[in-house]
C-alpha positions in Angstrom: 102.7 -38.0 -88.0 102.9 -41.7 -88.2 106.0 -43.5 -89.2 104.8 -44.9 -92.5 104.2 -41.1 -93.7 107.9 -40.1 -92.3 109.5 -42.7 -94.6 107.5 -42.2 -97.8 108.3 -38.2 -97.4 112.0 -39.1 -96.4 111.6 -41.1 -100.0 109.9 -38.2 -102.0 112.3 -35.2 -100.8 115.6 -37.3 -102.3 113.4 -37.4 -105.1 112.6 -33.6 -105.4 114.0 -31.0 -107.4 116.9 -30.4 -108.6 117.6 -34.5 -109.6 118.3 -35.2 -112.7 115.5 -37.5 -113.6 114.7 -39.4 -110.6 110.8 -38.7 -110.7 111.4 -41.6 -113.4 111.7 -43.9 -110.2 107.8 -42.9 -108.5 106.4 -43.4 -112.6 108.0 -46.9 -113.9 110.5 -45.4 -116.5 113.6 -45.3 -114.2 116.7 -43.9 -115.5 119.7 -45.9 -115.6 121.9 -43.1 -113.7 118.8 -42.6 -110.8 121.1 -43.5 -108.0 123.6 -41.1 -109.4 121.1 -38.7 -109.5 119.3 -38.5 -105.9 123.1 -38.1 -104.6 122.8 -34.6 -105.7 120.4 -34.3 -102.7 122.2 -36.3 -100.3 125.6 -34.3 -100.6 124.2 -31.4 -100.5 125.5 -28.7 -98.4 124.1 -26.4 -96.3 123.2 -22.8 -97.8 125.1 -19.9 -95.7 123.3 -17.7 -93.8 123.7 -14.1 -94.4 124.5 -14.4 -97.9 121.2 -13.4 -99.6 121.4 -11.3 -102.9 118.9 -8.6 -102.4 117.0 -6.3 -105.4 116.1 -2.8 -104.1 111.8 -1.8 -105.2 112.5 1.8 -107.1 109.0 2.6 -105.5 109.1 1.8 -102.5 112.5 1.3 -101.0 111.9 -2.6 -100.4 115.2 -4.6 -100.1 113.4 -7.9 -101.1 115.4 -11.5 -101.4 115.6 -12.4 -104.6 114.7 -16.0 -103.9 110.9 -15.6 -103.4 108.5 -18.2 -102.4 105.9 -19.3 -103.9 103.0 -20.9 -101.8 102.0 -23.1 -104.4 103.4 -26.6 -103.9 102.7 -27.1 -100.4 104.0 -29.8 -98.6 100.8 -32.3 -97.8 101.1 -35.3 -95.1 99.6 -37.8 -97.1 100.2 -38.7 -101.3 97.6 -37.3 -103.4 95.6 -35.0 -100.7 94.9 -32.1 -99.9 95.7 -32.4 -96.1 99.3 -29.8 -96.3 101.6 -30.3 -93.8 101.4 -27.0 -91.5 103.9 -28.2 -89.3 106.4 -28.9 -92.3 104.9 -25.5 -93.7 106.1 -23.8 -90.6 109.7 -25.1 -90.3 110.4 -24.6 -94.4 109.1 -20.9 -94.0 111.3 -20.3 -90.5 114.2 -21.8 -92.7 113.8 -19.8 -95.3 113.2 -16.6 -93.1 116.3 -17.7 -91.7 118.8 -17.9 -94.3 117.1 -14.3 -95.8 114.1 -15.3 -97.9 111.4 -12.1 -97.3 109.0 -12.6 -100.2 106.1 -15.0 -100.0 103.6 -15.3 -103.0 100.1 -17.1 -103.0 96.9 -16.7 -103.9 93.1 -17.6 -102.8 93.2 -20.2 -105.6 96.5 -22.0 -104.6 96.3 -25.7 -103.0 92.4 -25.8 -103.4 91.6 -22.9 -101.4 93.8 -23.6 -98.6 97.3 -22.0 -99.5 96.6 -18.5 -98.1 95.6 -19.7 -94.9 98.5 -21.8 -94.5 100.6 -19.3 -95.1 99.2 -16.7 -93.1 99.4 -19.2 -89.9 103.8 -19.5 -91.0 104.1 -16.1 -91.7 102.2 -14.6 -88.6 104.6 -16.4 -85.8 107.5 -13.5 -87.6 107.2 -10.4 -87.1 105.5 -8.6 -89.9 108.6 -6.3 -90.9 110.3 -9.4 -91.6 108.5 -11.0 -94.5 106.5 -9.4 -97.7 103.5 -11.0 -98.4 101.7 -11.3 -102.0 98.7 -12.1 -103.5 96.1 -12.0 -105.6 92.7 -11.1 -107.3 91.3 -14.2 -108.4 88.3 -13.9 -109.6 88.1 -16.0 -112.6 84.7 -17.6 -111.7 82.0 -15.5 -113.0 80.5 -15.6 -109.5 83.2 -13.6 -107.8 83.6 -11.0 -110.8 81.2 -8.2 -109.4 82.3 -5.4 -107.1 81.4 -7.1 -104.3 82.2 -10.7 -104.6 85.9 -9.1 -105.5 86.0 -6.5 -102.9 85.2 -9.9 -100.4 87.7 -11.7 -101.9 90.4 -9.4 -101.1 89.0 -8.5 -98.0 89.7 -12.1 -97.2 92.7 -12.3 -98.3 93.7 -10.3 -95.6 92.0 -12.3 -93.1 93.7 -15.3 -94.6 97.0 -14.1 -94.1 95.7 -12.4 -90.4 97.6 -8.6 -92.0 96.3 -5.4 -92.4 97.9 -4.3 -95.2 99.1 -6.7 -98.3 102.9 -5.4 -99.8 102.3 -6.8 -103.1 98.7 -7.2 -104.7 98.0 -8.8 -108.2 95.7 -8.9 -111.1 95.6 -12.4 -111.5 96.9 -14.1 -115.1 95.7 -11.3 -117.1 95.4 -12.1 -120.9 93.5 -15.3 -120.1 90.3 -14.7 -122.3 91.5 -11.7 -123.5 90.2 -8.0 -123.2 86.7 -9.1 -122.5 87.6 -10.8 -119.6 89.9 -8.1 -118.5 87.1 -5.6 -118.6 84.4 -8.5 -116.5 87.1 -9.1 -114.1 88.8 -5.4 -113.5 87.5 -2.6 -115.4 83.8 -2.6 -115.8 83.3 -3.4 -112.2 85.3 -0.7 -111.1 87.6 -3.2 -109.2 91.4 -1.5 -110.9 89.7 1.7 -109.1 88.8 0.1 -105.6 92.5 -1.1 -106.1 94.3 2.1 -106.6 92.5 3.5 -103.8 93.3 1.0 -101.6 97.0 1.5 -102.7 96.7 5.3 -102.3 95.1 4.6 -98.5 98.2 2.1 -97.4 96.2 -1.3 -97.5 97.9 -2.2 -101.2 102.1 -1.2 -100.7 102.4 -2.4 -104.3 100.0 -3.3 -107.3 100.7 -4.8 -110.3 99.7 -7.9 -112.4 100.3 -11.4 -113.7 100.4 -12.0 -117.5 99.2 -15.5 -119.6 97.5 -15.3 -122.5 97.2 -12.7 -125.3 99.8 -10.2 -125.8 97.3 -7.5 -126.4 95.9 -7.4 -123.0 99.6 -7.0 -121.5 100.5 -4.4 -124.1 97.3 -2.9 -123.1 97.7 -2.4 -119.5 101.0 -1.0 -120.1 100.6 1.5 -122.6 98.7 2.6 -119.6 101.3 2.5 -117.3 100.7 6.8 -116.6 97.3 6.1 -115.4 98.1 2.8 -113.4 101.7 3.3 -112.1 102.6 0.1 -112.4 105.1 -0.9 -109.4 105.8 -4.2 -110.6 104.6 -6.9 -113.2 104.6 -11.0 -112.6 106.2 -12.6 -116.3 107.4 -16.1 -117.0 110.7 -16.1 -117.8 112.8 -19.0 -118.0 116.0 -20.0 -120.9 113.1 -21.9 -122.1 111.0 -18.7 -122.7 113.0 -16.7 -124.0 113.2 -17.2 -127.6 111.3 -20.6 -127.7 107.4 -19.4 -125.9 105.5 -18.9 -128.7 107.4 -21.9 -131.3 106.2 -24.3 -128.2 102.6 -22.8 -128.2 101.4 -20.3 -130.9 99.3 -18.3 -128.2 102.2 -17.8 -125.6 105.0 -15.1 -125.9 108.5 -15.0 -125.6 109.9 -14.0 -122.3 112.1 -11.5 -124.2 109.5 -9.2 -125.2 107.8 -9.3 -122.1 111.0 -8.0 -120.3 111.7 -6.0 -122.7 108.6 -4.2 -122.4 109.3 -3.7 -118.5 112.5 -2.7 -118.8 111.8 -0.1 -121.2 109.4 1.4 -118.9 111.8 0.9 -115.3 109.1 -1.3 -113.8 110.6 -4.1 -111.8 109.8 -8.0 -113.2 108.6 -10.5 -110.7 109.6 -14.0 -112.5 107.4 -17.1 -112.2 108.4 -20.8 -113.5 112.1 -20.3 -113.9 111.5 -24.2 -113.7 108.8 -24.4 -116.0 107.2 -26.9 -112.9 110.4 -28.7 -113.1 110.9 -29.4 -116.2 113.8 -27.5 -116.5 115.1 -29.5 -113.5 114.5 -32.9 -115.0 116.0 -32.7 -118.3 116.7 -35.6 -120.5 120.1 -37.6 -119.1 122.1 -36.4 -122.1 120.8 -32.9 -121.3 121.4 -33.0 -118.0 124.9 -34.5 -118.7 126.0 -31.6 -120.6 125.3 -29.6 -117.8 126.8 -31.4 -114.8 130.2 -31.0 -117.0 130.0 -27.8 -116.9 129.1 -27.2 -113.4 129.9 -30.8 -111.6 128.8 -28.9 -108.4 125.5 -27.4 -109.1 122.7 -28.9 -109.7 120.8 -28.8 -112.7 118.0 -27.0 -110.8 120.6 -24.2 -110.0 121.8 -23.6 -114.0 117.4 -22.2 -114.6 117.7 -19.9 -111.2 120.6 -18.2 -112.4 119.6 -17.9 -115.7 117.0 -16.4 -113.8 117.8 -14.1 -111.6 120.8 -12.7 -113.9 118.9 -9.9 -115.3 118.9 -6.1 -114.5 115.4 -5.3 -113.0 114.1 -8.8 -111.9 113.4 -8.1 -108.5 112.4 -11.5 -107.3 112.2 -15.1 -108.9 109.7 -17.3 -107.6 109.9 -21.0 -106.3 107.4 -23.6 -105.3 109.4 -25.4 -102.7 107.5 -28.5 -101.6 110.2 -30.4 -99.6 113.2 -28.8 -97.4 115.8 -30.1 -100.1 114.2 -27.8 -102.9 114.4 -24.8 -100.7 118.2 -25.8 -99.7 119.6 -25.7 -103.3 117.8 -22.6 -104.3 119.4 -20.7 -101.6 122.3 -22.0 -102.6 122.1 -20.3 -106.3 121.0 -17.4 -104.4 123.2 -16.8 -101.5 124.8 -14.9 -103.1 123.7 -15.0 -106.6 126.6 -15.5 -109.0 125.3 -13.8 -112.2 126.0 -16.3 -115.4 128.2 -14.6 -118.2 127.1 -13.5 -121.3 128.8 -16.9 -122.7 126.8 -19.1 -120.3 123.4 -17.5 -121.4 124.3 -18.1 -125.1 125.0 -21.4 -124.4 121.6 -22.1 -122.6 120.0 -20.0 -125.5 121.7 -22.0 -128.2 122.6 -25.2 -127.4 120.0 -26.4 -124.1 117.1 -24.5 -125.4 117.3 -25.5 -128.9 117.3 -29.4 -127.8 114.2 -29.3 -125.2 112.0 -27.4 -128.3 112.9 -30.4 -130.4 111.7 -32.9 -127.9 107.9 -31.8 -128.3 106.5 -32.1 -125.0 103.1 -31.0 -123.8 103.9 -27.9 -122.3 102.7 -28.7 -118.4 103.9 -26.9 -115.7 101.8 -28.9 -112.6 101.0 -25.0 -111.8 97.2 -27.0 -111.4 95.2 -24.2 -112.3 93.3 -27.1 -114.2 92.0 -28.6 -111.6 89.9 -29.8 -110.1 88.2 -31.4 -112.6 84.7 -32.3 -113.0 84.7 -36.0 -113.7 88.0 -36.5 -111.8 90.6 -36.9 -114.3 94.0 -35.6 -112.8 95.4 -33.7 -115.8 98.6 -33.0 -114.7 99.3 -36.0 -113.5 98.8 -37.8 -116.8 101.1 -34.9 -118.5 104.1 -35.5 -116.5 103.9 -39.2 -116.5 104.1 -39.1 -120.5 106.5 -36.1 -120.9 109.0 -38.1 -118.1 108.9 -41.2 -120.2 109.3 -39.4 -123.8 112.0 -37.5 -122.0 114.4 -40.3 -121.0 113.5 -42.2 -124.5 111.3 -44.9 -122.4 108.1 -44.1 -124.5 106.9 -46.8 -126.3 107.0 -46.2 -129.8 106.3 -49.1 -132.1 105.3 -52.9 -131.2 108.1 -54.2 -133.4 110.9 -52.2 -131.6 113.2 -54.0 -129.6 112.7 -52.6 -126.4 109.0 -52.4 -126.8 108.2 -55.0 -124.4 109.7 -53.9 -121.4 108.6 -49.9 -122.2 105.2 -50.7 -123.0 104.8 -52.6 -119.1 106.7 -49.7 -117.9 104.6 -47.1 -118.7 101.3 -48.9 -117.8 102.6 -49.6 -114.6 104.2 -46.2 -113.9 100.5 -44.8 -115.0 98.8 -47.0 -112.5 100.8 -46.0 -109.8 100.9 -42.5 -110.4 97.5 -41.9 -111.6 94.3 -44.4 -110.4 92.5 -45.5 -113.0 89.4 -43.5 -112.4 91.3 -40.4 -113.1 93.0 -41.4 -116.2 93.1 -39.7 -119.9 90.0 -42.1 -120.9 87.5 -40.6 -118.1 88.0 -37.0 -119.8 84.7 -36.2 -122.0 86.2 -33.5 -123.5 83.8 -30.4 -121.4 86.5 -28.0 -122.2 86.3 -26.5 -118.6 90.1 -27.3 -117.6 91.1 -25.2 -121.1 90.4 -21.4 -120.4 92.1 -21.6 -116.8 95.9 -23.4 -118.2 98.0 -20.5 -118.0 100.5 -22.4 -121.1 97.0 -22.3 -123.3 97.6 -26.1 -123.6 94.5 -27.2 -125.6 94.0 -29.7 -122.8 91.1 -32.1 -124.1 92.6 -32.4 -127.3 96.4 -34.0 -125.3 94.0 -35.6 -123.1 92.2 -37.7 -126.0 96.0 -38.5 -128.2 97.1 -39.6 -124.8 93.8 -41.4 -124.1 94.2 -43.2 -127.7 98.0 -43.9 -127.2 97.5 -46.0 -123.8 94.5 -47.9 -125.2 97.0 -48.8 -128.0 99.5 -50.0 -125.5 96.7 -51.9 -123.7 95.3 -53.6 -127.1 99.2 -54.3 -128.1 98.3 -52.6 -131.2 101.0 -49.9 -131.0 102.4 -48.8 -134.5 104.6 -45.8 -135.1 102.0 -43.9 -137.0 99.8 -43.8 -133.7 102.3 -41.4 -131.8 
């Protein structure tokens, strides 16, 4: 790797994570306690080894970390491409191997195609009783929804990951187009079927399924839990979640009826975006404040893993580590896990979660199921920018506001560094195609255009209040 790359990933790791709101630096609106902020990186200790909290499967006996990795975020050797990093791949999984981590999520979707074949070249230098691999059936496209463009796909899969048998196998985001979709993707094609047969012959250890979308397609496929033996379903829970889903977007549902629902029934809860794709690491300074009282030394990363990984019956929570320092300070939350008390979950309930719903952001986890675009715009990148700035009160509000000036630069320049101006808000034409696959049912054209409208307001210097 050439030096250049070296120092700009040295740069973007003590950016990573668990800091407070130093993303603010690589998007114009810097916070005035930045410096403060990457420290939390740079004093960080090193996670013991041996210390894993483990979760035992009911079903199958499987001790499984409860820190589980997800193959999402890879680590890339150049900004904005899609050339990942298998050497830094390799040395984050052996680290994480290491220091106890056995669960490692993906899917043939993840990282443009590539993240399953990333991680079956990590995984496959381990021996195989050392690791659990997931993944999933994909097959959102119409063209890999019959029998036999499914059965290849999770043929491949296997190929992908170079193991004969896969220990945890998903229905991808069920509830995404509701029943009819279900039914195209998994019933009417006779794929569930080819599934539990494939569980019953040893190829599938575990089957269960990933829920966004509409509540009646989850209660669904577990009010037939007797037919389908369900060994373990994929939710989003988060402090965020909980309570707050469905009051930050009408056609989500809060985390505490999803768990509920498992719990009721004994079937073990595989959590996704404890983070909510960082968000919940890069709250607003006062926020985040708050927080470091509390716990001066944890980071604010550590307070959503926790939260977490506190209940009974989540056996794993999962993590999208892109850089070394992200995997570091999750172990440490996890190794071993100190469950919060009822008192520290009412607080995050009451007084944390409360205070993010009233800042109105657009719900964007950078999961990228978006993408890729048709006409190049880079969705998530335009989300973040704007929720960072609104975030840390740097979004330009009105031209006669005092600080207007120097926010309004700020966020043009931030957006021109993060996001080239080919692939900007104004380049969407509103196709609709991003919309169906956003697994927070953001109504995606619709952010793209107000966002779109705002920036040419900032550009024209015509910026009034009543334009936000």
């Amino acid at each position: 790797m050439k030096q250049k790359d070296l120092s700009r990933r040295s740069f973007l790791k003590l950016l990573g994570g668990g800091a407070l709101t130093t993303a603010a630096v690589m998007t114009g609106c810097k916070s005035k306690t930045e410096t403060k902020a990457v420290s939390e990186y740079t004093e960080q200790v090193e996670p013991p080894v041996g210390k894993m909290t483990y979760r035992t499967n009911p079903t199958t006996g499987d001790k499984v970390s409860l820190l589980g990795y997800g193959m999402m975020r890879l680590p890339s050797q150049t900004e904005n491409k899609d050339d990942y990093d298998q050497e830094m791949i390799n040395k984050q999984v052996d680290y994480a191997i290491e220091h106890g981590v056995n669960y490692f999520d993906t899917s043939p979707v993840y990282c443009q195609g590539k993240s399953e074949g990333c991680t079956g070249i990590a995984l496959s230098r381990h021996k195989r009783s050392e690791y659990f691999v997931a993944t999933k059936l994909s097959n959102f496209h119409p063209d890999t929804q019959s029998r036999e463009a499914s059965i290849a796909m999770y043929k491949n899969s296997m190929k992908e990951l170079r193991v004969d048998y896969i220990d945890y196998y998903l229905l991808h985001a069920i509830g995404g187009g509701g029943m009819e979709a279900l039914n195209k993707r998994y019933i009417d094609n006779g794929m569930l079927d080819y599934l539990m047969e494939e569980r019953k012959a040893g190829r599938i250890r575990n089957l269960g399924f990933s829920y966004h979308g509409e509540i009646e397609v989850y209660d669904w496929l577990l009010s037939m839990h007797d037919k389908y033996r369900w060994d373990f379903v994929q939710i989003e829970l988060n402090y965020l979640d909980w309570d707050y889903a469905n009051e930050i977007n009408s056609r989500n549902t809060d985390a505490r009826y999803l768990y509920g629902e498992l719990k009721k029934r004994g079937i073990p809860a595989v959590i996704m975006e404890p983070l909510l794709g960082g968000r919940l690491a890069n709250l607003p300074q006062y926020l985040a404040t708050e927080l470091k009282q509390r716990a001066p030394e944890r980071s604010i990363a550590s307070w959503a893993f926790r939260y977490a990984g506190t209940p009974e019956g989540v056996l794993t929570v999962l993590s999208g580590m892109t850089y070394m320092e992200h995997l570091k300070d999750n172990l440490l939350s996890y190794c071993p896990l100190k469950p919060l008390t009822e008192a520290e979950m009412t607080y995050l309930h009451e007084d944390i979660a409360k205070k993010i719903v009233g800042l109105e952001n657009i719900p964007c986890n950078d999961c990228k199921y978006c993408m890729p675009c048709p006409y190049g715009v880079d969705i998530p990148a335009i989300f973040i920018h704007y929720n960072k700035c609104k975030n840390e009160g740097l979004l330009p509000r009105d031209r006669m506001d005092e600080e207007y000036r120097k926010q309004r630069r700020a966020y043009l320049i931030g957006q021109d560094r993060k996001v080239p101006k080919l692939r900007q808000a104004d380049h969407c034409i509103g196709c609709g195609q991003c919309e169906p696959h956003c697994p927070q049912n953001i109504r995606i054209p619709r952010e793209l255009r107000k966002i779109s409208e705002f920036v040419e307001a900032l550009r024209q210097d015509t910026l009034t209040r009543s334009k936000e």
